[in-house]
DODO-442188 format. One line per field, with one value per atom (N, C-alpha, C, CB): residue in one letter; atom name; y, x, z. Coordinates in steps of 0.02 Angstrom, whole numbers, plus 50000, padded with zeros to 5 digits. Glycine has a CB too. Example, Ala and Ser with C-alpha at 12.3 -4.5 7.8 and 13.67 -1.06 7.14 Angstrom:
rest: (a  a  a  a  s  s  s  s)
atom: (N  CA  C  CB  N  CA  C  CB)
v: (49716  49775  49835  49776  49888  49947  50002  49970)
u: (50660  50615  50660  50565  50642  50684  50645  50704)
w: (50390  50390  50390  50452  50354  50357  50394  50286)
//
This chain:
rest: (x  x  x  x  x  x  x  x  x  x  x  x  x  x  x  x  x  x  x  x  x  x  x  x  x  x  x  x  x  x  x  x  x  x  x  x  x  x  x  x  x  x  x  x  x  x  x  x  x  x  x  x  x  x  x  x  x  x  x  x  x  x  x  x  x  x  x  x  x  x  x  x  x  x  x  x  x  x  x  x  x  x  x  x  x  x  x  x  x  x  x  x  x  x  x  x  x  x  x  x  x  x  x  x  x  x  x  x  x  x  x  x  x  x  x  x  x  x  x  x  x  x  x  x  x  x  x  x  x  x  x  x  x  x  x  x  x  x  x  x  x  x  x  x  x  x  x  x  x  x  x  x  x  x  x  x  x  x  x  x  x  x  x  x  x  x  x  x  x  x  x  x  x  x  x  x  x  x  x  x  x  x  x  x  x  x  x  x  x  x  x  x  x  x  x  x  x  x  x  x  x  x  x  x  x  x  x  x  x  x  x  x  x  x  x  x  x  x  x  x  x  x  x  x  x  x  x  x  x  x  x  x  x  x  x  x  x  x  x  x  x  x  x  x  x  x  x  x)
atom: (N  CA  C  CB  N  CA  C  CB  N  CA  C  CB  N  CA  C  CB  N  CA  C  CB  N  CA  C  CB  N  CA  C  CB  N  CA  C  CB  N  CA  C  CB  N  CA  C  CB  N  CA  C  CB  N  CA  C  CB  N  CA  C  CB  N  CA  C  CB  N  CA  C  CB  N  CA  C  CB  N  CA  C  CB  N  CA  C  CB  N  CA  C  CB  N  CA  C  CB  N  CA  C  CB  N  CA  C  CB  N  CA  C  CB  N  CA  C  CB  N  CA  C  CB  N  CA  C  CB  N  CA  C  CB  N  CA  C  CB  N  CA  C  CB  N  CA  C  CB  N  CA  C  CB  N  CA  C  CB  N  CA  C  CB  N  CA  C  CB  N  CA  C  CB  N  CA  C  CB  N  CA  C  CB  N  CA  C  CB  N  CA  C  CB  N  CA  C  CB  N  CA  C  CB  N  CA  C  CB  N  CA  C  CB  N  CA  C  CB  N  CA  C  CB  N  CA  C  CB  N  CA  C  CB  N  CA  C  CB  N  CA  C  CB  N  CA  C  CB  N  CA  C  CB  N  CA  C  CB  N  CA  C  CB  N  CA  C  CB  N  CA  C  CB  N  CA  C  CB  N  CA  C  CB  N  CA  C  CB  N  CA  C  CB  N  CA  C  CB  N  CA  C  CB  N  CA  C  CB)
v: (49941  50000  50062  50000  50117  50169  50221  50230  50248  50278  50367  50254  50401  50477  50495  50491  50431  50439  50503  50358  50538  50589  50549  50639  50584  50523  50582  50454  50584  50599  50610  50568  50664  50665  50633  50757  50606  50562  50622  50494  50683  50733  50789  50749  50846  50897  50948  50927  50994  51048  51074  51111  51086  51149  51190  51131  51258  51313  51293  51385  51316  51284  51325  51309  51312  51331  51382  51283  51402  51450  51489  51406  51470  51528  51552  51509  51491  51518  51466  51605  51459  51421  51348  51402  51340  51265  51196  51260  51177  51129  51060  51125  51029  50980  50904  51013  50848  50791  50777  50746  50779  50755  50802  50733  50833  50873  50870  50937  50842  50880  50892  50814  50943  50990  51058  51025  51057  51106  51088  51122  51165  51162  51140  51216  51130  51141  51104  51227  51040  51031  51117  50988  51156  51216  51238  51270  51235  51263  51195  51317  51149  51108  51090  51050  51125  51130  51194  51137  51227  51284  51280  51290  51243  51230  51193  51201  51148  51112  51123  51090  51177  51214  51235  51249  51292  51296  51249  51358  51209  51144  51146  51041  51125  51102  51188  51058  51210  51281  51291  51333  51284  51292  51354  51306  51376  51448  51415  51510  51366  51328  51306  51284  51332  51303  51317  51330  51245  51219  51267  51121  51313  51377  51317  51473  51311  51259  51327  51176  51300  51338  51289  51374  51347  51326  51304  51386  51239  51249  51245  51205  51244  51255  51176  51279  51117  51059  51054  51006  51098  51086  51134  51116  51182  51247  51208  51327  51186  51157  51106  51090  51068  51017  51049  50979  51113  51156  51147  51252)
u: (50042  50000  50044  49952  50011  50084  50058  50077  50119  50082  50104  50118  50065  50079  50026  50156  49972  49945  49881  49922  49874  49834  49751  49848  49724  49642  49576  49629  49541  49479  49435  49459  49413  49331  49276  49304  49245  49170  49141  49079  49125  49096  49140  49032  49119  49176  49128  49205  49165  49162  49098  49223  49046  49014  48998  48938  48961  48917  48851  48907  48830  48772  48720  48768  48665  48636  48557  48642  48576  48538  48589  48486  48654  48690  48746  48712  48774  48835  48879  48868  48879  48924  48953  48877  49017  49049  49008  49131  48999  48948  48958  48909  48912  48948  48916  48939  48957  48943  48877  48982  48847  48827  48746  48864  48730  48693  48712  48700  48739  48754  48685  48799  48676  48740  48720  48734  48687  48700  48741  48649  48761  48803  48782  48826  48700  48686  48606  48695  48592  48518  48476  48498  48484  48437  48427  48457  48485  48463  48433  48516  48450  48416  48330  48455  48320  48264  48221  48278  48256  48247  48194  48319  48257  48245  48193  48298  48183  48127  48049  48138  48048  48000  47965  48010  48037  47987  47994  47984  47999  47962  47893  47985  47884  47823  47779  47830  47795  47765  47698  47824  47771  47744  47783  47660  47827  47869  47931  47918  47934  47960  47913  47980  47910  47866  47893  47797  47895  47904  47856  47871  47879  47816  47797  47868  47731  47710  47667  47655  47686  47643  47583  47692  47548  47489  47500  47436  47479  47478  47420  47513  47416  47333  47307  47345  47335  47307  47271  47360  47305  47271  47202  47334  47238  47156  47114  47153  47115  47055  47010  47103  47033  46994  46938  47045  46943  46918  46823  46966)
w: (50000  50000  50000  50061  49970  49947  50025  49834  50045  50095  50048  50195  50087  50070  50020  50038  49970  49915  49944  49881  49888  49891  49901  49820  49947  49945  49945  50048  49869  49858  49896  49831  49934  49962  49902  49979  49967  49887  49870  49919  49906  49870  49872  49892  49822  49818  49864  49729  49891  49953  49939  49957  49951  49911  49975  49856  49940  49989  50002  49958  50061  50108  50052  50212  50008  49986  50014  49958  50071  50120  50166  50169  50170  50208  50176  50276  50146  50098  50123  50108  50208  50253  50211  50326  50229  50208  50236  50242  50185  50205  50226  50159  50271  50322  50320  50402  50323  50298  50308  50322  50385  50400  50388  50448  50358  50340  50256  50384  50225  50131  50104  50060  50064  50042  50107  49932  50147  50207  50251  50243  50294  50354  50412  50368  50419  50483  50475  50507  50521  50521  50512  50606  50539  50543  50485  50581  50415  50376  50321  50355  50345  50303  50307  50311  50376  50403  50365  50477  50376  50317  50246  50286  50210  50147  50170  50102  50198  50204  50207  50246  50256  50258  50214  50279  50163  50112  50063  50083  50071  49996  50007  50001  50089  50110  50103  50198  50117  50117  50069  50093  50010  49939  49904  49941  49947  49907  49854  49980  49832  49803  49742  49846  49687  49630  49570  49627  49529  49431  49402  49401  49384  49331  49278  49272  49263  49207  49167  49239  49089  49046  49011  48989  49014  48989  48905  49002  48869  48791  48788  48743  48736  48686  48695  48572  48694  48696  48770  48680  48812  48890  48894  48961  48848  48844  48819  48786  48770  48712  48780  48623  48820  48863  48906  48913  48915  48966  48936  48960)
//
């Protein structure tokens, strides 16, 4: 076994996507249960929404 060999994190570093903060294993990709709690919230909220457009095949059913 070579010793000194350089060894890969499985994921690369990122920013806590609600504070900015370095983000921490045990929470990825947040720093902190609180902000993952966060984000959570608003999923459930609903301030989190896929804009869908209307086409003409969905108008015509009306």
């Amino acid at each position: 076994m070579k010793t000194g060999a350089k060894v890969e994190p499985l994921r690369p570093k990122r920013k806590c996507p609600e504070c900015g903060g370095e983000s921490q294993r045990a929470t990825y990709p947040f720093c902190s249960q609180r902000c993952k709690d966060i984000d959570l919230n608003r999923w459930l909220s609903g301030s989190y929404a896929i804009p869908v457009t209307e086409t003409d095949e969905n108008l015509t059913d009306e």
